[in-house]
N, C-alpha and C positions, 0 to 999 in steps of 0.2 A: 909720129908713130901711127901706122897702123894695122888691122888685123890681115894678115897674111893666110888665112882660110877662114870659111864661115866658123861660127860660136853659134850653135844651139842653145839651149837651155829652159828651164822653164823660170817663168821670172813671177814672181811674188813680193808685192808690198805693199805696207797699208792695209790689212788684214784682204786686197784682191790678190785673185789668182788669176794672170792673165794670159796661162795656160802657156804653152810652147812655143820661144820666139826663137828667131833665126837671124843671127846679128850677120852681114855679110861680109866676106872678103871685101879689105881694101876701107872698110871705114877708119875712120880718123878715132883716136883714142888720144888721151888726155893725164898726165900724173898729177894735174890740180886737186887738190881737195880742200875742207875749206879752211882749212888754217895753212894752207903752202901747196906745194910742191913737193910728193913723196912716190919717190921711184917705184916700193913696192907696190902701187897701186895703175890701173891701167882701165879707165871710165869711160867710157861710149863717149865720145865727143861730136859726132855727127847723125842727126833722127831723121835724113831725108829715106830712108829707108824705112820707116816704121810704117806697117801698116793698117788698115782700118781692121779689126778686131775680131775675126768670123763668130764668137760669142754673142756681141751685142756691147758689150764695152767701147764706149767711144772712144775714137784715137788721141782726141788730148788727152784725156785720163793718163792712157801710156805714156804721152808724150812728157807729160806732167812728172809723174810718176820716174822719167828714166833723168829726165833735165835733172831734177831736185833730190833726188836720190838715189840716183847713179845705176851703173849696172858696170861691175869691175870685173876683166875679162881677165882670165889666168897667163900669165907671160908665157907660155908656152901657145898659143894665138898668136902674140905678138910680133910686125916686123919692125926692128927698131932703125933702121934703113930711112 
């Protein structure tokens, strides 16, 4: 699976705000979670896209941040193709 047009959003966790990201067309998405395999759900599975922070927030943080606690994009993103 993956997203068949960009996802915006503004993404927050961990009490940071890492202000407005832009996930893009074409990344890989994932319905792993951590007890299985669950259709409803659809997790950023690819970070070569992520990038360095224009705030001052370092990009592992993000990286960190999207790896370990996911970023679940709405199926209507999704190409399940």
């Amino acid at each position: 699976m993956k997203l068949k047009k960009n996802y915006t959003v503004r993404y927050m966790n961990q009490g940071i705000d890492y202000g407005i990201i832009t996930v893009p067309k074409g990344t890989k998405v994932s319905n792993r979670t951590a007890i299985g395999e669950d259709k409803n759900y659809h997790f950023v599975d690819e970070f070569k896209w992520v990038p360095n922070h224009p705030c001052g927030i370092p990009q592992h943080m993000l990286l960190h941040d999207l790896k370990y606690y996911g970023l679940n994009v709405p199926k209507e993103y999704i190409d399940y193709e």
